[in-house]
matplotlib code that plots the C-alpha trace (Angstrom):
import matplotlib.pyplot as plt

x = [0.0, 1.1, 2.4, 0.7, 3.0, 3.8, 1.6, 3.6, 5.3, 5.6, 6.9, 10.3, 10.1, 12.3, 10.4, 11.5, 10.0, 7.2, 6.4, 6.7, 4.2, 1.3, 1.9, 1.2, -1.8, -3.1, -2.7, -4.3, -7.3, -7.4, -7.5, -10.4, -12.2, -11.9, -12.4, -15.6, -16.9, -16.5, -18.6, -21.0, -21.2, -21.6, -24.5, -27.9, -30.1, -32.5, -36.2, -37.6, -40.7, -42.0, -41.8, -44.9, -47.2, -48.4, -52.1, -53.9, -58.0, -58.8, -58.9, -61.8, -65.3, -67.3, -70.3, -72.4, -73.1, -74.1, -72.2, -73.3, -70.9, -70.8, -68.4, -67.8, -67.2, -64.9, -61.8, -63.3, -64.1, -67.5, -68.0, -67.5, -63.7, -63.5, -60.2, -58.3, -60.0, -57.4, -59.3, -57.6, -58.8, -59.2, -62.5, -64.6, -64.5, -60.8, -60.4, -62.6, -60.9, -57.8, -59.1, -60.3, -57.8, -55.8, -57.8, -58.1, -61.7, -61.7, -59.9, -60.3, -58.9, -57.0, -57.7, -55.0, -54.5, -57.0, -55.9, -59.0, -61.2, -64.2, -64.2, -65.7, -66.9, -70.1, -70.2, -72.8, -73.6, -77.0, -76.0, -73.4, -72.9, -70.8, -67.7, -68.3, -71.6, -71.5, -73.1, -74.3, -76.2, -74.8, -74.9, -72.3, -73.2, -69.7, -68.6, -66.3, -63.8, -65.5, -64.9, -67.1, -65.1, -65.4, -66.4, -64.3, -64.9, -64.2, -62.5, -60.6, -63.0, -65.0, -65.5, -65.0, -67.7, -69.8, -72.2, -70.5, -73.4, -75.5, -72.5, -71.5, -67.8, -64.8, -65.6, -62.6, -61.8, -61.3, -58.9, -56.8, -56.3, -52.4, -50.5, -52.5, -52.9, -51.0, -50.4, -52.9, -52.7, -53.4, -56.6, -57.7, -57.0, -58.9, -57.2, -60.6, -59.0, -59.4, -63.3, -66.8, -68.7, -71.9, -71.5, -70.7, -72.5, -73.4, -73.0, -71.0, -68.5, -68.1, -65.2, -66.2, -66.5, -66.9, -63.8, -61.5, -62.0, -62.8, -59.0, -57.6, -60.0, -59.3, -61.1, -64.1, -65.0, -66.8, -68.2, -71.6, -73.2, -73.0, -76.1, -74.8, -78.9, -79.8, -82.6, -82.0, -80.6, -79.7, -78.2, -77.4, -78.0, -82.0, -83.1, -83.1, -86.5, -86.1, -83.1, -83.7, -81.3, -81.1, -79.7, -78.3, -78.8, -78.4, -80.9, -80.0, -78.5, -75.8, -74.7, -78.0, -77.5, -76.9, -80.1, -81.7, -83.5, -86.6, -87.3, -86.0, -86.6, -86.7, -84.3, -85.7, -88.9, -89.4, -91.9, -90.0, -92.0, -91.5, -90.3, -91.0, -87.6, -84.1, -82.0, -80.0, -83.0, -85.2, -89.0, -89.1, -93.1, -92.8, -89.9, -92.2, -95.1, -93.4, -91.9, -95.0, -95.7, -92.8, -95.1, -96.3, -95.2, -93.8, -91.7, -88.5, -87.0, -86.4, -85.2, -81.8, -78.9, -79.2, -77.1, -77.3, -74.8, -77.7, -80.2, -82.7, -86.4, -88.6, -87.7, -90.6, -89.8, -92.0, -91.5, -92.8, -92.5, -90.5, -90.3, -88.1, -87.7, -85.6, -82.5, -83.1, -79.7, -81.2, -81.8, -78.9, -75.7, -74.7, -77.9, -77.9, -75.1, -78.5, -80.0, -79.6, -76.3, -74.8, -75.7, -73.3, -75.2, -76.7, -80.6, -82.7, -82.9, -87.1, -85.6, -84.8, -86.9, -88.0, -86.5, -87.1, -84.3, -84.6, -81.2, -81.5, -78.9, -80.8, -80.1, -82.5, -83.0, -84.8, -85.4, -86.8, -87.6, -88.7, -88.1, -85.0, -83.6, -82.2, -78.6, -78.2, -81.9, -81.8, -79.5, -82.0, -84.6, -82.8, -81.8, -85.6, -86.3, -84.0, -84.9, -88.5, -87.3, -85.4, -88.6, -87.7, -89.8, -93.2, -93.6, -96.1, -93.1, -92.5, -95.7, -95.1, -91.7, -93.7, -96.0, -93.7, -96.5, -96.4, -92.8, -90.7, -87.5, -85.6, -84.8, -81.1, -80.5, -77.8, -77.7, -77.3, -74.2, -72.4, -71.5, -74.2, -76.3, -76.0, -77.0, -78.8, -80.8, -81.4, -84.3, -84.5, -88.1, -89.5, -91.6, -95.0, -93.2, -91.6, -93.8, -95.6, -99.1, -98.4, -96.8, -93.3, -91.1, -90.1, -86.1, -86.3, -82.6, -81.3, -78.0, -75.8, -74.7, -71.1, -71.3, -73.9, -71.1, -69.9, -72.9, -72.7, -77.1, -78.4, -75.9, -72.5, -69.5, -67.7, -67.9, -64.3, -63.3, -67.1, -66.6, -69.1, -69.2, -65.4, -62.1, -61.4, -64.9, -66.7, -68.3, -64.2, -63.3, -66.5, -66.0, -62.6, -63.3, -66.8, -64.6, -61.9, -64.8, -66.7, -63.7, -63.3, -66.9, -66.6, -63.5, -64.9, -68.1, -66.6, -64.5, -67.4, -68.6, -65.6, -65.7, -69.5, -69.6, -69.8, -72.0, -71.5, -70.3, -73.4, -75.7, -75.6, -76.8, -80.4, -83.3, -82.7, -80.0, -81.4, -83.0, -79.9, -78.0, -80.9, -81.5, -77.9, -76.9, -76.6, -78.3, -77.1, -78.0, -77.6, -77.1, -76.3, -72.1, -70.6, -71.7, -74.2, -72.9, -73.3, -75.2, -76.3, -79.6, -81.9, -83.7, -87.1, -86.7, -89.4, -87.4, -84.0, -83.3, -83.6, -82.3, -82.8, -85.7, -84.6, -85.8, -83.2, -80.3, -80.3, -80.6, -77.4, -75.9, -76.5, -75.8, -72.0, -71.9, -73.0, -70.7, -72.3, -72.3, -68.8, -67.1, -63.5, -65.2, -67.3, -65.1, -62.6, -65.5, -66.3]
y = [0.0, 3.4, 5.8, 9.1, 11.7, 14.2, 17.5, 20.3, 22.2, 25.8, 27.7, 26.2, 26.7, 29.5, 32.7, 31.7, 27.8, 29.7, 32.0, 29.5, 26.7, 30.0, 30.2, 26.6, 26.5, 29.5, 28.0, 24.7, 26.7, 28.8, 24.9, 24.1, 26.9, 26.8, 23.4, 23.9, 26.8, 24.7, 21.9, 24.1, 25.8, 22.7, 21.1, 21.9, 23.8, 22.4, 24.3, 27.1, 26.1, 29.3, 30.4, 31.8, 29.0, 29.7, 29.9, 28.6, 29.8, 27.3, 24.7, 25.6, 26.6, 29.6, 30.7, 33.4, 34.7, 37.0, 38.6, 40.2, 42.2, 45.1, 47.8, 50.7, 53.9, 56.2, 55.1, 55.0, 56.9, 55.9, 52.7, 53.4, 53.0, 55.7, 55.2, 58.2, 59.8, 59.5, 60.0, 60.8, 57.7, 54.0, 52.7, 50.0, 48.2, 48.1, 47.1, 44.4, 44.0, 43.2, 40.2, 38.8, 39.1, 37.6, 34.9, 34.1, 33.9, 36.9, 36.8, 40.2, 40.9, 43.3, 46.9, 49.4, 52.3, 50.7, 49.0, 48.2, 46.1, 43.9, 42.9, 39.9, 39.2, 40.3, 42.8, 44.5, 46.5, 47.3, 50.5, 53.3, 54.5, 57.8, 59.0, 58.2, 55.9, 52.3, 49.5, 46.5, 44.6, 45.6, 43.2, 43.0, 40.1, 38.8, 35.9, 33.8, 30.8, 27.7, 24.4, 22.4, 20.1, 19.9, 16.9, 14.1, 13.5, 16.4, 18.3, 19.7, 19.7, 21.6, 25.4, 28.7, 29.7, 26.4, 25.7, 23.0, 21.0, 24.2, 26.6, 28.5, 27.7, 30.7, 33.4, 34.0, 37.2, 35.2, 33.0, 35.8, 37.6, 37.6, 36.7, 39.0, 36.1, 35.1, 31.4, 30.1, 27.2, 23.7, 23.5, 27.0, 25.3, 22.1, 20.8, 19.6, 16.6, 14.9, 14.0, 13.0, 15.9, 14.3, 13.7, 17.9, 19.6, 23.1, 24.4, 21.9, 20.9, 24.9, 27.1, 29.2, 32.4, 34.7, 32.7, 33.0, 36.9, 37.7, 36.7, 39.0, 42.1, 45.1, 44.2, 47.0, 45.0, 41.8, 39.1, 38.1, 35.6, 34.1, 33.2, 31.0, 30.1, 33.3, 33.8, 34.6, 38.2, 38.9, 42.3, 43.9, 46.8, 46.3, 43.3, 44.9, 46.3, 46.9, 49.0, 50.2, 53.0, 53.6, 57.3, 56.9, 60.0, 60.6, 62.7, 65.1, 65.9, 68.1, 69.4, 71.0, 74.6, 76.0, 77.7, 78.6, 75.5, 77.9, 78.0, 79.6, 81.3, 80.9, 83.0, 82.3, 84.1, 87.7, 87.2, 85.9, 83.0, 80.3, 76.9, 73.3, 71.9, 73.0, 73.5, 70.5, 68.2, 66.8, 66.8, 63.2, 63.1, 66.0, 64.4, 61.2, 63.1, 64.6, 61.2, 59.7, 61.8, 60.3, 57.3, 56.2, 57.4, 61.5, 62.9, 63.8, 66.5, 68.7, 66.0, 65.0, 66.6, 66.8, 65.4, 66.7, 64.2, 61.6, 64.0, 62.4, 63.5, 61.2, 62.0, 59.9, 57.0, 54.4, 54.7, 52.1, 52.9, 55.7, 55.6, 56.8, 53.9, 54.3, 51.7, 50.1, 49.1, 45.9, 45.5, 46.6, 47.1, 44.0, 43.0, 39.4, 39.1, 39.0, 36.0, 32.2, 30.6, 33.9, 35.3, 35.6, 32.2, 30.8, 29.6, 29.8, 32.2, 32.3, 33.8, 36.8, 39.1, 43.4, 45.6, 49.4, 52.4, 55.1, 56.6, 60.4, 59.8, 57.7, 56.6, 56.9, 55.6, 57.1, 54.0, 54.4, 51.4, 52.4, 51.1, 52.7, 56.2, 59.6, 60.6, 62.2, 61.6, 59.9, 62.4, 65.5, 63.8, 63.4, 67.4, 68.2, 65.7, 68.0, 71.0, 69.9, 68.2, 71.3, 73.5, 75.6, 74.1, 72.5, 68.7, 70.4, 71.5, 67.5, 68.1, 71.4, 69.9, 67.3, 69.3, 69.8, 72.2, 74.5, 74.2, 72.9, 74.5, 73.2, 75.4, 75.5, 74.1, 71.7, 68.0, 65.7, 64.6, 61.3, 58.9, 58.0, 56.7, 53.0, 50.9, 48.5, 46.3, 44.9, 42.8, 40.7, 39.8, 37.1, 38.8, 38.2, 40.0, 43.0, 45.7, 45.8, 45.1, 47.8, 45.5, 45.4, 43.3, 40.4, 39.0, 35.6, 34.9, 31.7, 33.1, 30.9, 32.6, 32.7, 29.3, 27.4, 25.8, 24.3, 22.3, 18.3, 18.2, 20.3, 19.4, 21.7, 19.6, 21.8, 24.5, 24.9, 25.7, 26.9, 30.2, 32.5, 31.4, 29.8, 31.0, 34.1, 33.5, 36.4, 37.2, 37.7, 39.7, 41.9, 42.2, 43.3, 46.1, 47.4, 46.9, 49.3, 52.2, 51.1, 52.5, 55.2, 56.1, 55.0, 57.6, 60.1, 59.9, 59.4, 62.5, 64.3, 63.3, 64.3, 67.7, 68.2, 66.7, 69.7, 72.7, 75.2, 77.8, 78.1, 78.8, 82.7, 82.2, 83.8, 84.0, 87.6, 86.6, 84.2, 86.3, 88.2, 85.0, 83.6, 86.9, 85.7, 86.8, 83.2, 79.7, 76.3, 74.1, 70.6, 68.3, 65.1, 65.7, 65.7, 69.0, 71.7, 74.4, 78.0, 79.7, 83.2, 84.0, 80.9, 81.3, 79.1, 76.7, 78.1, 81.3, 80.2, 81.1, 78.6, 76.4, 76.0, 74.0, 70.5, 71.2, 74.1, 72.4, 69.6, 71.5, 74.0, 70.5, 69.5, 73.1, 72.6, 69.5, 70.0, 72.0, 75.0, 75.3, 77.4, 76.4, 75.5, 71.9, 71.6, 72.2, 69.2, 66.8, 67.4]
z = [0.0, -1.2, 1.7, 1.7, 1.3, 4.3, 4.2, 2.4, 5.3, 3.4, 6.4, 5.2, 1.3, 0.2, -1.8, -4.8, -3.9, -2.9, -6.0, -8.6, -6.4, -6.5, -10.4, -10.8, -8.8, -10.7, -13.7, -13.0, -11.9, -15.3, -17.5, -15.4, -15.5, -19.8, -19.9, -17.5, -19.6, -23.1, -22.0, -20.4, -24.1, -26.3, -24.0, -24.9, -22.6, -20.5, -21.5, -19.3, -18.3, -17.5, -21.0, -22.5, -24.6, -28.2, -27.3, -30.8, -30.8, -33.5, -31.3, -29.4, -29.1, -28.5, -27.5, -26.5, -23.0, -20.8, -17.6, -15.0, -12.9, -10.0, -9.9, -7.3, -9.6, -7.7, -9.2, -12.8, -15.4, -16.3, -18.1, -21.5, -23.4, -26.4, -28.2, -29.0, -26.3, -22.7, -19.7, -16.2, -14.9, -16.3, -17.3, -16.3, -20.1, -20.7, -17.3, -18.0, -21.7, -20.1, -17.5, -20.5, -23.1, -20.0, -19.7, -23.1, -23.3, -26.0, -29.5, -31.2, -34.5, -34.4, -35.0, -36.0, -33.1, -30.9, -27.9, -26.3, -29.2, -29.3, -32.9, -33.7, -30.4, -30.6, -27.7, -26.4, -23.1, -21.1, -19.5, -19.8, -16.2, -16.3, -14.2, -10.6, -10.8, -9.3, -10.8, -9.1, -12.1, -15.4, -18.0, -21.0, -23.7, -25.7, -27.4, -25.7, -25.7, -24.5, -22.9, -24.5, -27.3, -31.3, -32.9, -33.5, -36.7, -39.6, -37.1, -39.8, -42.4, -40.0, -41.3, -39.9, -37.5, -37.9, -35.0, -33.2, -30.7, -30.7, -29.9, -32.6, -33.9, -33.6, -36.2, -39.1, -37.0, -34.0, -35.7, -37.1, -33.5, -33.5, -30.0, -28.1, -25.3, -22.6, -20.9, -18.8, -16.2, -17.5, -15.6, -17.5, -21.0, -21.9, -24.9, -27.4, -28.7, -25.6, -24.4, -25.2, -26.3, -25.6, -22.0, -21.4, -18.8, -20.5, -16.1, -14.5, -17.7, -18.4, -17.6, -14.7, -16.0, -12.5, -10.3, -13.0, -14.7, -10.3, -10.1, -12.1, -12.1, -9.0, -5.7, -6.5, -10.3, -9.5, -11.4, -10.4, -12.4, -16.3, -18.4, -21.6, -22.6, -24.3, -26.6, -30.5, -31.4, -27.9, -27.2, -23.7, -25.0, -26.7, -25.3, -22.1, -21.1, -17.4, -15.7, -11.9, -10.5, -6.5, -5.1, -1.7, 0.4, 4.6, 6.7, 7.5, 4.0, 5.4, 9.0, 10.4, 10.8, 14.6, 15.3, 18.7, 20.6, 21.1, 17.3, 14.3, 11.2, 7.3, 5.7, 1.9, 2.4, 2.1, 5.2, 8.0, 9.4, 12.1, 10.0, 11.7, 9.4, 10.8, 7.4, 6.5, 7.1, 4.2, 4.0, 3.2, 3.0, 0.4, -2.0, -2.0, -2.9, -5.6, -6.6, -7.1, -10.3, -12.2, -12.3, -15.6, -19.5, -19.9, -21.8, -19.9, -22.0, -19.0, -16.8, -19.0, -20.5, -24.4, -26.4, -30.4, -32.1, -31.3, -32.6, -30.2, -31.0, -28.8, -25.1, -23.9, -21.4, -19.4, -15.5, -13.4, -9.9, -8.2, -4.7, -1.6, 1.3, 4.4, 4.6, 7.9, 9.5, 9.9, 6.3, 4.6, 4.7, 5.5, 6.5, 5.7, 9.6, 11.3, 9.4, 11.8, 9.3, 10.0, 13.6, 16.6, 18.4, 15.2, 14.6, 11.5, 9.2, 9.9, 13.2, 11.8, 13.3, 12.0, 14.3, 14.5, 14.5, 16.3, 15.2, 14.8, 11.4, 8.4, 5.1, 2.2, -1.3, -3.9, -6.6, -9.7, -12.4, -16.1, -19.2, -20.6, -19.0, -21.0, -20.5, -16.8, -16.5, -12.9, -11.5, -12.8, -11.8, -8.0, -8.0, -9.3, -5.4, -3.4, -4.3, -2.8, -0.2, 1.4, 1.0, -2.1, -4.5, -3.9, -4.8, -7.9, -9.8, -11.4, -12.8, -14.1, -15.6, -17.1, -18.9, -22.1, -23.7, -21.0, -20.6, -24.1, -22.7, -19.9, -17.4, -16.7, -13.5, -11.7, -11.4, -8.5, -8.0, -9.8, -6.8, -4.9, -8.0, -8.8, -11.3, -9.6, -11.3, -15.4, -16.6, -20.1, -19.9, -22.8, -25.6, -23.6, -20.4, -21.3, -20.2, -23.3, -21.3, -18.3, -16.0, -15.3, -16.9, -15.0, -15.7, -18.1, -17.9, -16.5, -14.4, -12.9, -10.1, -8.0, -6.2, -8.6, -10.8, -7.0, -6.7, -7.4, -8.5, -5.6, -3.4, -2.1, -3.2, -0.6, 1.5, 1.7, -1.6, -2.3, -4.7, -2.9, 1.0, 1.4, 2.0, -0.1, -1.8, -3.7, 0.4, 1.8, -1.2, -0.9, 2.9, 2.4, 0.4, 2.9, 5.8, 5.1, 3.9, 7.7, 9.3, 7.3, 8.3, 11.9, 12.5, 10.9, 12.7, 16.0, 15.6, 14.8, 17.6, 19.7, 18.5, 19.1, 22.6, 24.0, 22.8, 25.7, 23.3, 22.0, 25.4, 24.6, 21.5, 21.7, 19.2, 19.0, 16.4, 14.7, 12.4, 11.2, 10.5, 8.3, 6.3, 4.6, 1.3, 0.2, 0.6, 0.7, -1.6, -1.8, -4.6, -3.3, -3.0, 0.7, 1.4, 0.5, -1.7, -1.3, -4.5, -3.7, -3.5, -5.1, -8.3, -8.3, -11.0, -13.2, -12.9, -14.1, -17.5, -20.6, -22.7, -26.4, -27.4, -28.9, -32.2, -32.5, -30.7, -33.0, -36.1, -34.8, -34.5, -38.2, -39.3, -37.6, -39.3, -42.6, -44.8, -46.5, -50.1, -51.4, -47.8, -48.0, -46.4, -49.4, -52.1, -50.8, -50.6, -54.5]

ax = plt.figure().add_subplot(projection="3d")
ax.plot(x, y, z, "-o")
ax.set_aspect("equal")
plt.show()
């Protein structure tokens, strides 16, 4: 057996020794470290299998559905996309675009300087909520990728947009859409090859639709519910025939103005007299009243903002109910913690039991349900309701609005404000149902809803990974977002609270003064905002000055338009 040699002992070499052993050591390393690097070069590289798949549209099926979805409008800029048009703020439909184009359910061909396209998916929308206005039922109708599988046989033969089991095929526009899609998870992509088409479930078998476009879209854009059996011809847009719109309001409307506690006076009136209604408090009983007369089929030119490029002429719209209900805490918001699955010590939701508020703050909704609605109609219509509920107009003035032969010119007066409207509700009634017979329309659509497509026949398959009631479920994403605006509301409040929680500044103020502090120069006003605003002394509505007729502003329109004979526009056209 070999004897190991004796460790090097270089505390004896000589510097010479020493210098050339470090040279020979250093160049040992450099030939390993070449040859390393060469067979690092020749070998082939192992695939990244993060890297982006070709995602190829021909290889499955479309169809046609509805969506219904809820959005909180602060942090968007209406619902509409316009191209070419930037707006300070995103919109609800390209942030919509963009979960889908994500997902792949969309294949748009593409449209030159147009991000945000539907082409060739068959788009359509119910209702074009502005800057500011919350939806919680709008409905969009697009055509999108499917799970359901092709036929086996003539999968190749089969053409372009062919009906494949009752689902129409992808259109040639959909097949052209050019890597404008990103990888999706296994799971997300059902290759069609694989399967028996006649065994799908058009519910259970489908891609679901609301868990995977709620994964990718902001916590305030939700999806509620999908309807894939719609009727022939069906558009969003006209196949609606029911919309309902709530306006949130407090009472009082703003902070109450500081009056004496032995009564005080109303400044409007040129005859001082003793009022019953500190300002800043509504006359709910009178704004119902005046409600009321909404009811039933007007014409609304003087409750909507014109616009000419339409050149809209019939201003007449179906109403079917208008009414203002108090929003009993118990009720709503988040109502549904008193019912027995959800209650602090449990029991039956028949337990559930009406209780009464005697708050001195309240919530109100005014909710109206017509037919269709005129651009800023609702919010006109809501200014028209204040006005009369803070005693400067009586509740006969709807009428007198009404009445477009006594009055064709709108007066010119402010709107409610944009965020506490909602879209609440839309309806797409069958042909016998829609309204046509003076009843309202009732809803004929067949949504399945956040949490159906979790269900094994009637049955939960489980709670646990249920997609509306289990962890991080459509309820925990929801409840995220309400919670941070409670204590936003519960600071502010309580600090309010603080600073008012003692009033013994105010114990010399007698109702000697009162009546120079109400003959002000200028009233409040409120138009639904935060606050009420200070306009100067208030014109009656019927006093204000007016508008153009319609017949006149849409003709001015044209006359822009249309180039006049001899113009520098008309000789380029020829």
């Amino acid at each position: 057996m070999a004897r190991e040699e004796p460790p090097q002992r270089y505390k004896d070499w000589t510097h010479d020794r020493l210098v050339s052993r470090v040279e020979l050591l250093e160049k040992q390393l450099r030939d390993q470290t070449a040859k390393y690097k060469t067979h690092q070069s020749s070998a082939p590289r192992p695939t990244n299998r993060n890297k982006k798949r070709e995602f190829d549209p021909s290889k499955y099926t479309t169809r046609l559905i509805a969506l219904k979805f809820a959005y909180l409008g602060q942090r968007y800029n209406g619902l509409e996309y316009h191209a070419n048009n930037p707006t300070p703020l995103p919109t609800v439909e390209e942030v919509l675009w963009k979960a889908l184009m994500k997902a792949c359910l969309i294949f748009p061909a593409p449209v030159a300087g147009q991000e945000v396209n539907w082409e060739g998916c068959e788009y359509s929308k119910c209702g074009r909520t502005d800057k500011g206005v919350s939806a919680f039922g709008q409905v969009v109708g697009l055509r999108v990728r499917s799970n359901r599988p092709r036929p086996k046989q003539g999968r190749e033969e089969l053409a372009v947009g062919e009906t494949v089991n009752g689902q129409n095929g992808l259109s040639k526009e959909g097949l052209e859409g050019d890597g404008m899609v990103e990888s999706l998870r296994e799971s997300d992509c059902t290759d069609i090859s694989s399967g028996d088409e006649t065994a799908f479930d058009p519910i259970a078998d489908e891609i679901n639709y609301p868990q995977v476009l709620n994964r990718l879209l902001p916590p305030d854009i939700r999806v509620l519910a999908w309807c894939g059996e719609l009727p022939k011809n069906f558009s969003a847009r006209f196949s609606c025939k029911g919309r309902a719109y709530k306006y949130f309001f407090t009472q009082p409307a703003f902070s109450p103005t500081v009056v004496p506690e032995d009564g005080f006076w109303q400044g409007k009136k040129k005859k001082k007299i003793l009022q019953s209604r500190r300002e800043g408090w509504l006359d709910i009983e009178a704004m119902q009243k005046a409600a009321r007369s909404f009811e039933g089929l007007h014409d609304f030119r003087n409750f909507c903002k014109i616009d000419p490029s339409k050149q809209t002429e019939n201003f007449v719209r179906k109403i079917y109910s208008a009414s203002i209900d108090e929003i009993e805490p118990h009720v709503s918001p988040m109502g549904y913690l008193g019912k027995g699955r959800f209650s602090e010590f449990g029991g039956k939701d028949d337990d559930f039991e009406e209780k009464t508020t005697t708050a001195a703050f309240k919530v109100y909704a005014f909710t109206i349900f017509g037919s269709a609605f005129l651009w800023h109609q609702v919010r006109h219509v809501v200014a028209i309701l204040f006005l009369i509920g803070q005693g400067l107009e009586e509740p006969g003035l709807v009428k007198e609005l009404l009445d477009v032969q006594k009055n064709p010119q709108k007066p010119n007066y402010a709107m409610a404000d944009d965020t506490p409207l909602v879209l609440y509700s839309c309806l797409f009634p069958d042909e016998g149902c829609d309204g046509s017979d003076g009843c309202e329309p009732l809803d004929s659509l067949q949504w399945v809803s956040v949490g159906d497509q979790n269900r094994s026949g009637p049955q939960i398959r489980s709670l646990r990974e249920h997609d509306k009631y289990g962890s991080g479920g459509l309820v925990d994403q929801v409840w995220t977002v309400w919670r941070q605006r409670k204590m936003d509301e519960l600071l502010a409040g309580s600090l309010m609270d603080v600073i008012n929680r003692s009033d013994s500044d105010l114990s010399s103020y007698s109702s000697e003064q009162a009546p120079k502090d109400s003959n002000r120069d200028s009233q409040k006003l409120f138009t639904g905002g935060d606050s009420a605003r200070l306009v100067g002394k208030y014109v009656p509505v019927l006093e204000k000055p007016r508008m153009e007729s319609v017949e006149i502003i849409n003709a001015r329109y044209l006359e822009r338009r249309t180039p006049s004979k001899g113009s520098p526009a008309e000789a380029r056209s020829n």
